[in-house]
PASEBA-1860 file (N, C-alpha, C; in nm, 3 decimals):
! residues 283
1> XXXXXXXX> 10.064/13.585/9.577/10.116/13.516/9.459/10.022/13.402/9.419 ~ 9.980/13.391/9.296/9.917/13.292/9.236/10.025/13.173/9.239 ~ 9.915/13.030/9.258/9.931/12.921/9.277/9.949/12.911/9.133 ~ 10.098/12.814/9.069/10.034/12.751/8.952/9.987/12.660/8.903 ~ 9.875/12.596/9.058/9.799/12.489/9.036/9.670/12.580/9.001 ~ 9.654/12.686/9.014/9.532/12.767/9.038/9.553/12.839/8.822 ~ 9.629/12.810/8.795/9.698/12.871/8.632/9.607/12.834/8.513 ~ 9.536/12.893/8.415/9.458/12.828/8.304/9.625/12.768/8.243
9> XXXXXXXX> 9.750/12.795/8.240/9.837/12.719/8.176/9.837/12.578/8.198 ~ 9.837/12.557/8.332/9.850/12.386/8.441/9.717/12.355/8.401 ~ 9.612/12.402/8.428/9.511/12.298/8.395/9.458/12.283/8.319 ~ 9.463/12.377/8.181/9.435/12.357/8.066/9.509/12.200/7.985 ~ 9.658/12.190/8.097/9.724/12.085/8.027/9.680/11.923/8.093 ~ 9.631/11.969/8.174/9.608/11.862/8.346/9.417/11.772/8.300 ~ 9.341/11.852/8.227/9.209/11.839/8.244/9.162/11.823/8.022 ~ 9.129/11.697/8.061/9.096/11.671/7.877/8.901/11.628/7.898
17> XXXXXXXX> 8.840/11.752/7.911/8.692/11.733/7.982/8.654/11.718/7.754 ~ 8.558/11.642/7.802/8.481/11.607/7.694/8.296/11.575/7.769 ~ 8.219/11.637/7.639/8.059/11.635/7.720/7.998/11.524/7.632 ~ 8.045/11.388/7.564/7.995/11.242/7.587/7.919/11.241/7.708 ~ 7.836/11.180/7.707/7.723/11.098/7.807/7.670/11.003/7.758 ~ 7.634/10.892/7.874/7.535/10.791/7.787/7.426/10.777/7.876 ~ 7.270/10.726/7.833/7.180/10.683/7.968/7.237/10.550/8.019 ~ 7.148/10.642/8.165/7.181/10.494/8.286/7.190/10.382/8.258
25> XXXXXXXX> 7.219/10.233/8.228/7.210/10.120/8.191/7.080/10.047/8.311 ~ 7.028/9.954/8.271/6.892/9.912/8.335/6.938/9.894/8.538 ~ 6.883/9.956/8.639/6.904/9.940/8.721/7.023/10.034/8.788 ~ 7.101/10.103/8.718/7.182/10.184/8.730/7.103/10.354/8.746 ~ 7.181/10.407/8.828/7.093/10.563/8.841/7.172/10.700/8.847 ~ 7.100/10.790/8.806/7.203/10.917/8.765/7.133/11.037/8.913 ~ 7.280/11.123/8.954/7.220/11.164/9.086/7.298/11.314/8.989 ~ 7.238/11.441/9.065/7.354/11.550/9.054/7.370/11.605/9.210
33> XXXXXXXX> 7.451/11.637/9.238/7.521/11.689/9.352/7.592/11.825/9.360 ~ 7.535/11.937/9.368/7.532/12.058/9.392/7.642/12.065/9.468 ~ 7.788/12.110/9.391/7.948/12.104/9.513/7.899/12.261/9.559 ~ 7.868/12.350/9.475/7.846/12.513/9.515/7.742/12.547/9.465 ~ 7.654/12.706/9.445/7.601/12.768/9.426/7.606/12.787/9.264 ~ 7.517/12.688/9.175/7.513/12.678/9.056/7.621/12.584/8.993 ~ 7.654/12.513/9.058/7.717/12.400/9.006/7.716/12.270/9.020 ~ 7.633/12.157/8.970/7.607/12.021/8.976/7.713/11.926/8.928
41> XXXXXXXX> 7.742/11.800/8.982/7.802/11.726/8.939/7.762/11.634/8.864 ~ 7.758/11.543/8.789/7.632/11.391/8.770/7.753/11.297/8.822 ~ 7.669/11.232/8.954/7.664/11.030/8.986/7.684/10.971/8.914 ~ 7.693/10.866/8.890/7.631/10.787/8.862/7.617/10.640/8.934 ~ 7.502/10.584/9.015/7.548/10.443/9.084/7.495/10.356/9.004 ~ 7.612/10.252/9.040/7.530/10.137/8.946/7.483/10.047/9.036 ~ 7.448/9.909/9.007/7.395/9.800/9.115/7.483/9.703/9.071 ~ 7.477/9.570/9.196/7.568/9.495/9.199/7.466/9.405/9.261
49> XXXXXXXX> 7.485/9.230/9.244/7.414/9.162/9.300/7.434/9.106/9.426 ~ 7.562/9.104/9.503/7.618/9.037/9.601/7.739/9.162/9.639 ~ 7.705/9.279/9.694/7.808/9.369/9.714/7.859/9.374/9.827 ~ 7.997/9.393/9.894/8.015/9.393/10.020/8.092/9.540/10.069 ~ 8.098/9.616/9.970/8.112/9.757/9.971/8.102/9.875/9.860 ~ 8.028/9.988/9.886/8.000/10.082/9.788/8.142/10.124/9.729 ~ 8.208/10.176/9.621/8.327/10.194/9.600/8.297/10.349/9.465 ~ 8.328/10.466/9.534/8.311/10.547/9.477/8.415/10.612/9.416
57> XXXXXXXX> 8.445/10.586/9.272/8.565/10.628/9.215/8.577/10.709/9.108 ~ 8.697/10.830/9.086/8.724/10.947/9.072/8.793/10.896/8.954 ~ 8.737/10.900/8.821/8.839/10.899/8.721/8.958/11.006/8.684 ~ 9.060/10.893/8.595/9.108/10.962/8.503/9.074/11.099/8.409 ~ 9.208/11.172/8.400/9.179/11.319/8.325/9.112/11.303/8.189 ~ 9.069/11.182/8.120/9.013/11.145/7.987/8.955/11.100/7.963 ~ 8.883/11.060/8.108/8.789/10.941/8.114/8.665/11.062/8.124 ~ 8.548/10.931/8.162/8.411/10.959/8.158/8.290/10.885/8.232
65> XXXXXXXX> 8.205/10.913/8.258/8.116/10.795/8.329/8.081/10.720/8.260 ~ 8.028/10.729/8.105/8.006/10.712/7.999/8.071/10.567/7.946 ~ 8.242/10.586/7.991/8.322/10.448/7.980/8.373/10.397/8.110 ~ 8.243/10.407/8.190/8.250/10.255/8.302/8.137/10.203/8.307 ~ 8.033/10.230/8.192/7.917/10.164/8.214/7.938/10.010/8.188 ~ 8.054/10.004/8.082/8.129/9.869/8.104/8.156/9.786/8.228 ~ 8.226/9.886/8.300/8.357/9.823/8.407/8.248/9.787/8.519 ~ 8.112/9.846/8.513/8.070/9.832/8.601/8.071/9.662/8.671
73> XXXXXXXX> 8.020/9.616/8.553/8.017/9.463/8.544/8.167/9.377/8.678 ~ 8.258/9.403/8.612/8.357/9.349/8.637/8.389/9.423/8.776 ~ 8.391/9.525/8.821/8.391/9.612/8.969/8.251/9.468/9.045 ~ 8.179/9.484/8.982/8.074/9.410/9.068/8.095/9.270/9.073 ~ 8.146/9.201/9.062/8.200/9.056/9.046/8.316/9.081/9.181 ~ 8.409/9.169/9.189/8.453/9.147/9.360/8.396/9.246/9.458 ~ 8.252/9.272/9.425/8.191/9.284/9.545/8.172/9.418/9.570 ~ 8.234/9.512/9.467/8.207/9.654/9.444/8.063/9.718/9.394
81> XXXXXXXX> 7.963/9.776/9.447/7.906/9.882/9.422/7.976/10.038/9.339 ~ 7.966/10.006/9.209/8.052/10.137/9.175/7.969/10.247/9.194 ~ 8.015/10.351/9.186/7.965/10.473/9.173/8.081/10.542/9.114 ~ 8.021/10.647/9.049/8.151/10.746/8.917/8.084/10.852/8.934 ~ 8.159/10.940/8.950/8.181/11.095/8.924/8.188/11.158/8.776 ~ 8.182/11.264/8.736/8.224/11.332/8.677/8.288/11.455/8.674 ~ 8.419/11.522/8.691/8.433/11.642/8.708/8.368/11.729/8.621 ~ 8.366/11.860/8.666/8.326/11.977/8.615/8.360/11.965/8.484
89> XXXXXXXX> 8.273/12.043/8.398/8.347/11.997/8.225/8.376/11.894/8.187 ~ 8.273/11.791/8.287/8.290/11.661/8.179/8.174/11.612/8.159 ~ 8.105/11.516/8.053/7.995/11.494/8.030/7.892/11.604/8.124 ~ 7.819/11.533/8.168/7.679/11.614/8.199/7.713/11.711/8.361 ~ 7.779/11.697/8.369/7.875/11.813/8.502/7.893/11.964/8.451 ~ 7.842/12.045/8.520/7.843/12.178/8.478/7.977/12.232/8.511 ~ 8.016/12.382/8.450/8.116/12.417/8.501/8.227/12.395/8.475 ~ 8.338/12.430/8.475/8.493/12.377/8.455/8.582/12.329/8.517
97> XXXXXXXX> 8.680/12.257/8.458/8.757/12.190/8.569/8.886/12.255/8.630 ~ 8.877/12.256/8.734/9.056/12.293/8.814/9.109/12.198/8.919 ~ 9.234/12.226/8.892/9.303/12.085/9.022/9.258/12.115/9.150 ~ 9.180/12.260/9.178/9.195/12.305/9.317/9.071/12.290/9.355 ~ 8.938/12.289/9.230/8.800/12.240/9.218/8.798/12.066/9.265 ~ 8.886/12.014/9.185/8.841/11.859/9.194/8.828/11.800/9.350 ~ 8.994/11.886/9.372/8.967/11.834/9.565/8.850/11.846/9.624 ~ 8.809/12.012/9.623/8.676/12.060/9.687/8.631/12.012/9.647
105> XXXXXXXX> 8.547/11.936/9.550/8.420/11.849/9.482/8.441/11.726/9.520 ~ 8.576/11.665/9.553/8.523/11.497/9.613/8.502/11.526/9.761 ~ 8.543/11.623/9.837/8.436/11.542/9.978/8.335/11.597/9.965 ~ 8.277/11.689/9.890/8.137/11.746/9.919/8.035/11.588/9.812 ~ 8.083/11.530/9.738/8.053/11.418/9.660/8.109/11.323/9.794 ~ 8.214/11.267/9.815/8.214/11.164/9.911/8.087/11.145/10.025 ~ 8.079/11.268/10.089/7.950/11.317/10.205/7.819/11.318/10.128 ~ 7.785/11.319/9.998/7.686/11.329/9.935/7.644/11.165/9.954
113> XXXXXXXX> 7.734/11.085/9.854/7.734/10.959/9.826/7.692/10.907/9.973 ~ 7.783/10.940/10.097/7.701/10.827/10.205/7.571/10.891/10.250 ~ 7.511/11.028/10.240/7.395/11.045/10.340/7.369/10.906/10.204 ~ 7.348/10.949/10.066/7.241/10.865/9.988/7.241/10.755/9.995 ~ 7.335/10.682/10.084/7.339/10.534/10.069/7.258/10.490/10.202 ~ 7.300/10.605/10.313/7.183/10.586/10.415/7.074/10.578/10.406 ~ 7.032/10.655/10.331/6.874/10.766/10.271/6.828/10.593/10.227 ~ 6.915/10.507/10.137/6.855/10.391/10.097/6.830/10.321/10.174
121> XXXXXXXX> 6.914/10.300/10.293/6.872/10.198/10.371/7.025/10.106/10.387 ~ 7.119/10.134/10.282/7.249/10.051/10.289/7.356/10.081/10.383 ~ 7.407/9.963/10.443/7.528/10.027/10.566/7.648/9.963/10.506 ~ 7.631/9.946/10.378/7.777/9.889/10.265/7.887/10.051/10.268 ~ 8.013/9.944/10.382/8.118/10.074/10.370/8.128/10.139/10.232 ~ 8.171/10.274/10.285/8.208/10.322/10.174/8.376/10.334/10.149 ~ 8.395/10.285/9.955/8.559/10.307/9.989/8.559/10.386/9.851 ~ 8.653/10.473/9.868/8.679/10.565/9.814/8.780/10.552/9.704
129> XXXXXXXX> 8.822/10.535/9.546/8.910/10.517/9.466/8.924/10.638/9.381 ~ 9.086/10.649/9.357/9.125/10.758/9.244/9.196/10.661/9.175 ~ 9.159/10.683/9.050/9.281/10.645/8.914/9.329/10.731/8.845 ~ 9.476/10.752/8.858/9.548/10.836/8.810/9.506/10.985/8.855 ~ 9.445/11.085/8.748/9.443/11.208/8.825/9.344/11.170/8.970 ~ 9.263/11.098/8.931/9.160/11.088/9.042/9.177/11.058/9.186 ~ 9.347/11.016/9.144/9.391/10.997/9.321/9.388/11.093/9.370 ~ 9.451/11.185/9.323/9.463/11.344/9.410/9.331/11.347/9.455
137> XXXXXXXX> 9.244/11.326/9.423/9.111/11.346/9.512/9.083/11.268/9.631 ~ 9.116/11.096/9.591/9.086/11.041/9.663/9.213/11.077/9.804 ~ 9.369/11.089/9.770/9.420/11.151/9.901/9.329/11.271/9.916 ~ 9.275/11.406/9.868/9.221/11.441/9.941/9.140/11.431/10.069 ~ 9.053/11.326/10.021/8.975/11.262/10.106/9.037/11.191/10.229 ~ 9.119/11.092/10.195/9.247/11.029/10.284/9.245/11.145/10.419 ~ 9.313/11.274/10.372/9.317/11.304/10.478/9.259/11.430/10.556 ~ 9.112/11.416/10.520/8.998/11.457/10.594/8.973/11.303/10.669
145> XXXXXXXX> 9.053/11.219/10.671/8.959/11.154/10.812/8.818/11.151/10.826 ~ 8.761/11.175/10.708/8.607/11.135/10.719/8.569/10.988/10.740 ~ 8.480/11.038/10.837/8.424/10.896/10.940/8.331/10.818/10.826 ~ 8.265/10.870/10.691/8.222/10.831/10.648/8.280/10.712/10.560 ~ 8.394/10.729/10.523/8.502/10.652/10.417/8.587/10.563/10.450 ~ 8.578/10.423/10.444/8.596/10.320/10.545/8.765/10.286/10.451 ~ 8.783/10.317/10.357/8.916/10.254/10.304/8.903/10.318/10.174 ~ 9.103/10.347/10.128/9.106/10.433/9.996/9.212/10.340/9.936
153> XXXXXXXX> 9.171/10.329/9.779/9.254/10.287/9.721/9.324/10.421/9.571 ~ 9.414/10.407/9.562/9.485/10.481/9.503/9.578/10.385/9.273 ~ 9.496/10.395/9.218/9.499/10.311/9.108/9.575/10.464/9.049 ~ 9.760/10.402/9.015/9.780/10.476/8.883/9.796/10.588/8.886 ~ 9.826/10.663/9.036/9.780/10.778/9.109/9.986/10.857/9.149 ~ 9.982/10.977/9.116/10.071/11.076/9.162/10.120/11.070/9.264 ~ 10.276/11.088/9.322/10.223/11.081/9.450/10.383/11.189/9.487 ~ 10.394/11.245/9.399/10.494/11.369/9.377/10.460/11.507/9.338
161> XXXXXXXX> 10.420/11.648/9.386/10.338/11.751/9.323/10.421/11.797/9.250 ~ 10.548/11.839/9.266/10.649/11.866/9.150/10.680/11.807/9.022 ~ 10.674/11.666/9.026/10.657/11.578/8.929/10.579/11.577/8.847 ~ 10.436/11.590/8.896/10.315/11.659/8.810/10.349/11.813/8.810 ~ 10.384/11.884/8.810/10.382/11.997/8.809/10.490/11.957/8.614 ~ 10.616/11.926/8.647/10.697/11.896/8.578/10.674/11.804/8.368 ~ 10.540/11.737/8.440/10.505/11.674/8.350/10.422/11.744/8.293 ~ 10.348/11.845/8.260/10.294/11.921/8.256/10.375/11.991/8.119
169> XXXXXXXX> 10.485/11.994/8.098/10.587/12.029/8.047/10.551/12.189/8.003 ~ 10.590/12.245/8.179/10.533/12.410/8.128/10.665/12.520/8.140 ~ 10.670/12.590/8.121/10.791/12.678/8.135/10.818/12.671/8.279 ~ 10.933/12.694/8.296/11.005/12.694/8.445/10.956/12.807/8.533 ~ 10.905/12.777/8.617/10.846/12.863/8.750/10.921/12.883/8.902 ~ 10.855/12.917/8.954/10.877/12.986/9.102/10.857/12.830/9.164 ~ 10.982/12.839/9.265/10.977/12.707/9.356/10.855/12.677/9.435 ~ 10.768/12.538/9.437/10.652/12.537/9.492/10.659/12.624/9.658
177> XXXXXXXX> 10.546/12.683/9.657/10.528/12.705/9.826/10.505/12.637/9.942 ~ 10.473/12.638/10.058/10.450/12.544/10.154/10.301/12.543/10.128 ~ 10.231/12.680/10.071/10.075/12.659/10.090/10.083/12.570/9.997 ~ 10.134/12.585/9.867/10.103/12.473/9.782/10.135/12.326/9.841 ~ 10.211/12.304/9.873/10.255/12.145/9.986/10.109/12.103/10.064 ~ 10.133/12.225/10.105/10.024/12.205/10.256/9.833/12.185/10.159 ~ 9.816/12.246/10.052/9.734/12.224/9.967/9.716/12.099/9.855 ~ 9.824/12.045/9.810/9.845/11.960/9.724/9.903/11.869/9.735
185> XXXXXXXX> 9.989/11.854/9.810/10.043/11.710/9.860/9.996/11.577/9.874 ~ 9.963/11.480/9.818/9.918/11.356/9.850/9.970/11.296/9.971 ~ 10.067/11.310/9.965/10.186/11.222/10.070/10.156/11.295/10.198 ~ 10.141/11.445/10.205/10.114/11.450/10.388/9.959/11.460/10.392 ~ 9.882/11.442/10.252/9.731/11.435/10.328/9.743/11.210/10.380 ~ 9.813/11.200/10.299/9.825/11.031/10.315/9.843/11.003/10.453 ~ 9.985/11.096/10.484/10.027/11.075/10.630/9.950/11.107/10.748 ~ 9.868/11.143/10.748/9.741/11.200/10.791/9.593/11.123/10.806
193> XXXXXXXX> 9.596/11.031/10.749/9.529/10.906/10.765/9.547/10.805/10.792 ~ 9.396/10.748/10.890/9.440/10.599/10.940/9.341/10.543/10.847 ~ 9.296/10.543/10.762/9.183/10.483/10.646/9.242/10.366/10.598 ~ 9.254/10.211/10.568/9.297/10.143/10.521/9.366/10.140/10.341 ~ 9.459/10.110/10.334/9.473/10.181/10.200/9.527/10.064/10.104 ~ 9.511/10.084/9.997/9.527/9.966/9.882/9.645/10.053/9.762 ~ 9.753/10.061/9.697/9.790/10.097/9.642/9.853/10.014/9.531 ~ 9.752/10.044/9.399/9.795/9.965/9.240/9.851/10.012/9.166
201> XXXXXXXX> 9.923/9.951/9.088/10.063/10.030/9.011/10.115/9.942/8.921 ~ 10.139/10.010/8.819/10.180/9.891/8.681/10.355/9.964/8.690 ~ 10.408/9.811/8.691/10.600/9.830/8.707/10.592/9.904/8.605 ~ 10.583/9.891/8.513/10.603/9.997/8.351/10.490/10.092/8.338 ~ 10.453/10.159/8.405/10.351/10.257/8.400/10.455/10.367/8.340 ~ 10.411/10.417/8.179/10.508/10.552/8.169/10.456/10.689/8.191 ~ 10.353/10.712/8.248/10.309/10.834/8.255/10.323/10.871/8.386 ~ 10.290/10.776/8.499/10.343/10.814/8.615/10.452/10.700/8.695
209> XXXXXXXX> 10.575/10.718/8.688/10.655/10.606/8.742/10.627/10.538/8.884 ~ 10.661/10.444/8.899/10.599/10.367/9.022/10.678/10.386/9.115 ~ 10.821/10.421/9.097/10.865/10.522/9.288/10.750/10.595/9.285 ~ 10.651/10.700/9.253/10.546/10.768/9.295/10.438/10.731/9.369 ~ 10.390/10.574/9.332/10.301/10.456/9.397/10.387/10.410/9.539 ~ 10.507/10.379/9.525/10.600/10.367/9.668/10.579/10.457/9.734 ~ 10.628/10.598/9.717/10.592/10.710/9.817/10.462/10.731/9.883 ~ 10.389/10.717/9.760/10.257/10.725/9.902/10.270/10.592/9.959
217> XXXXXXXX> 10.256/10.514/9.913/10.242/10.391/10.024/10.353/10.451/10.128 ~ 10.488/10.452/10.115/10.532/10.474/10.265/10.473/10.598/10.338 ~ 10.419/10.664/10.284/10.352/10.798/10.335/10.241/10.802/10.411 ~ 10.185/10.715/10.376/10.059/10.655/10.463/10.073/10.621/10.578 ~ 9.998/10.645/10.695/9.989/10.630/10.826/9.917/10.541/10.858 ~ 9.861/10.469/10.738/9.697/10.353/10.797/9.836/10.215/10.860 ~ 9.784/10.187/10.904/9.847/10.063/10.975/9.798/9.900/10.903 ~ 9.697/9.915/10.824/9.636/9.860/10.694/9.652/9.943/10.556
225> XXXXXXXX> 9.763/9.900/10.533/9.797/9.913/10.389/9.924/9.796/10.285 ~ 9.870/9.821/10.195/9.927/9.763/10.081/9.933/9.790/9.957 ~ 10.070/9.786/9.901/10.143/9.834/9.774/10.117/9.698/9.657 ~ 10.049/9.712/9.592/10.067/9.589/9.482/10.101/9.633/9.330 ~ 10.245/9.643/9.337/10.272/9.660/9.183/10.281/9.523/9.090 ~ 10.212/9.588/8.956/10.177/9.462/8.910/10.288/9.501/8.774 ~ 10.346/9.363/8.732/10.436/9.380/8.648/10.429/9.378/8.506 ~ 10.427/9.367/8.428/10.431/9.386/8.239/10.300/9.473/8.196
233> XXXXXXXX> 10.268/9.551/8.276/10.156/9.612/8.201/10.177/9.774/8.251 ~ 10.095/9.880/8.166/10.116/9.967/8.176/10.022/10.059/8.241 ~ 10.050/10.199/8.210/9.924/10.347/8.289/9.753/10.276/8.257 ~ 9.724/10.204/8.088/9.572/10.190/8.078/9.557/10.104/8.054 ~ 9.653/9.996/8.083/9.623/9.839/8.053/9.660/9.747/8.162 ~ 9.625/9.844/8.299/9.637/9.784/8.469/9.555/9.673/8.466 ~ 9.419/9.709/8.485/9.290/9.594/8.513/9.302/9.512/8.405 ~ 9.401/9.493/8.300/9.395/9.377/8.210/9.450/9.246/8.329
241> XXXXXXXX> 9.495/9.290/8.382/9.583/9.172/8.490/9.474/9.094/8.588 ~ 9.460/8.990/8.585/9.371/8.910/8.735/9.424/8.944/8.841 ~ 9.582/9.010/8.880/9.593/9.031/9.012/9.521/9.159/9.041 ~ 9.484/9.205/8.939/9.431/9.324/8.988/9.290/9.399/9.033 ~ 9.230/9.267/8.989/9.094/9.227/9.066/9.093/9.122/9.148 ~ 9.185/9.041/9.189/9.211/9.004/9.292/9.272/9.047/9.398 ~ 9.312/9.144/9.395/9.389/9.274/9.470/9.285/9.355/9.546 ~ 9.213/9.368/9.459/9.062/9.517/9.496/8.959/9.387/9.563
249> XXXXXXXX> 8.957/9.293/9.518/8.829/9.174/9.603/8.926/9.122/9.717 ~ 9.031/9.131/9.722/9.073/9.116/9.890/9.103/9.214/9.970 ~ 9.116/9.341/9.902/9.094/9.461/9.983/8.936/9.509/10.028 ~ 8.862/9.519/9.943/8.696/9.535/9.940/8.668/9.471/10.055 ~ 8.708/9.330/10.096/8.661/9.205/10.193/8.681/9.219/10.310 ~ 8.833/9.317/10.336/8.914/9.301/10.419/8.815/9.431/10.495 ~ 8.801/9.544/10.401/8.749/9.634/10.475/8.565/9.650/10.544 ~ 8.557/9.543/10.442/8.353/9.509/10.454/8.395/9.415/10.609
257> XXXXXXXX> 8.446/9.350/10.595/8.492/9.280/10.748/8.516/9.351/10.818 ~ 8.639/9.473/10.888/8.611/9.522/10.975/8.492/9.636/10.981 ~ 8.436/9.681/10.898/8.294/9.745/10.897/8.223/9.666/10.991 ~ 8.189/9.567/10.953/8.084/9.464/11.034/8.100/9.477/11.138 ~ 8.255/9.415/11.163/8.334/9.365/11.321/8.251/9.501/11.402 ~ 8.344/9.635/11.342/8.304/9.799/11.407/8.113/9.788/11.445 ~ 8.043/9.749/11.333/7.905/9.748/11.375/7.817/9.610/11.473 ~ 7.908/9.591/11.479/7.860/9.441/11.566/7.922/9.500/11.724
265> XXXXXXXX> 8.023/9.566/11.738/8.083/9.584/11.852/7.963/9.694/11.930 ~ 7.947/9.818/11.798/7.846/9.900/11.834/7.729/9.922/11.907 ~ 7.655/9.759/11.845/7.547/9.715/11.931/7.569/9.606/12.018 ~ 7.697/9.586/12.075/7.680/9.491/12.166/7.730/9.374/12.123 ~ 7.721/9.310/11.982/7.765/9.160/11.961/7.842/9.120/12.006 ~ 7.831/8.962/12.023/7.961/8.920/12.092/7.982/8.833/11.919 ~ 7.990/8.800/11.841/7.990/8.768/11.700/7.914/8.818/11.587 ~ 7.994/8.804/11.496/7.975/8.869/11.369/8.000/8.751/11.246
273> XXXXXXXX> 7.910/8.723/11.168/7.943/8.662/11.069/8.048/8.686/10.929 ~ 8.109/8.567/10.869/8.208/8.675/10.817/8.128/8.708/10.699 ~ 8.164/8.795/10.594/8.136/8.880/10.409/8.104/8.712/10.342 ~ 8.227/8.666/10.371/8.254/8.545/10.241/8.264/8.648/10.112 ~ 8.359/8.675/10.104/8.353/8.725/9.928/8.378/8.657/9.821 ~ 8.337/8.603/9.803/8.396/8.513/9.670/8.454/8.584/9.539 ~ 8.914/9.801/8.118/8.929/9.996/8.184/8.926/10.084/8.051 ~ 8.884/10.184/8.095/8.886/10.295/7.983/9.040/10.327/8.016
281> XXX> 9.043/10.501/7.885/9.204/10.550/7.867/9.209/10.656/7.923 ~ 9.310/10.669/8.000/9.329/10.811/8.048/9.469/10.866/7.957 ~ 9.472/10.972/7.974/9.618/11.087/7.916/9.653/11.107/8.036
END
């Protein structure tokens, strides 16, 4: 039996790919990343002057790399190294998009992103962000337990598969399966991780309600986590709020700190100095 996450109906409704691109901005760099056999993704990293962790994040179903050449700015002010993706069928990304593609394409992109940060020479954790659709990727990642991905934050993000299934507003189907659970679930790939986790959420978010942001947070197994719903603002007018870059620069800090602590123990230290740390639209 076909999945109807696997359906041109579901993801025709799920995926708004547009091929906008813009060039790199000065110091910023474009990578492609081969997920399969004729299919590239485009990077994009930007630079930051004082970073205390790489932060590689999975947009929105409407977004683009194109519209964070902005955000980059403001990601880099608490200490973020961005890096952006593009799914399949979007700007300069070959190929098309599916809900069952995007998973497979962020860890083969997550594992991409750290050899290259090695390859540079940088030991800036890596943390992993989804906004909105892009969480489903980033729980993907969550719960592969990759040693590479030091902390996930979840912006604006699903955390019900029926619910999305529901919103979707498609004719009435066959009750989900367990493969589908066991495939799509945020909440038991969540439960499944000890990755430190950050979870942002606008009280009036109408596209995805914020019991959905609760569930994964209680779903989560990290023993470092936190729920910060932020109140009068909505699904694309989150990061208008200061708590909400004050939220991501005390999470970023928290996790560049135990990075260190972990690499100081590695070689022996008996001390470690501390970090000191000082939106586009989705549908």
């Amino acid at each position: 039996m076909t999945s109807i996450f696997d359906t041109p109906e579901f993801n025709d409704r799920i995926f708004f790919p547009d091929r906008e691109w813009s060039v790199p901005a000065d110091g910023a760099s474009d990578r492609f990343v081969e997920v399969e056999s004729g299919v590239r993704l485009h990077v994009r990293f930007y630079t930051a002057s004082e970073p205390v962790a790489a932060l590689l994040l999975f947009h929105g179903n409407g977004e683009l790399i194109a519209q964070y050449d902005r955000a980059a700015s403001p990601f880099a002010k608490v200490g973020a190294r961005l890096i952006v993706m593009d799914y399949r069928g979007y700007g300069r990304s070959d190929g098309a998009p599916t809900f069952r593609n995007c998973l497979h394409d962020a860890v083969v992109v997550a594992t991409h992103v750290r050899r290259s940060l090695d390859e540079e020479g940088s030991s800036l954790p890596l943390v992993v962000m989804g906004r909105s659709l892009g969480a489903a990727s980033a729980a993907e990642i969550a719960g592969r337990n990759l040693d590479a991905v030091r902390g996930i934050v979840l912006e604006s993000g699903a955390g019900d598969i029926e619910a999305t299934v529901r919103r979707r507003n498609l004719p009435p189907t066959e009750p989900l399966s367990k493969l589908d659970y066991d495939d799509f679930d945020p909440r038991a790939k969540l439960a499944r991780s000890g990755a430190p986790l950050l979870v942002l959420h606008a009280e009036r978010d109408a596209s995805i309600p914020v019991a959905e942001a609760i569930a994964a947070y209680e779903a989560s197994g990290a023993v470092d986590k936190r729920l910060a719903i932020i109140s009068d603002l909505g699904h694309n007018t989150l990061s208008l709020d200061p708590r909400y870059w004050q939220e991501l620069r005390a999470f970023l800090a928290r996790v560049a700190e135990r990075a260190l602590g972990s690499s100081c123990r590695a070689v022996g230290g008996t001390s470690c100095p501390s970090t000191g740390v000082d939106p586009p639209r989705d549908r």
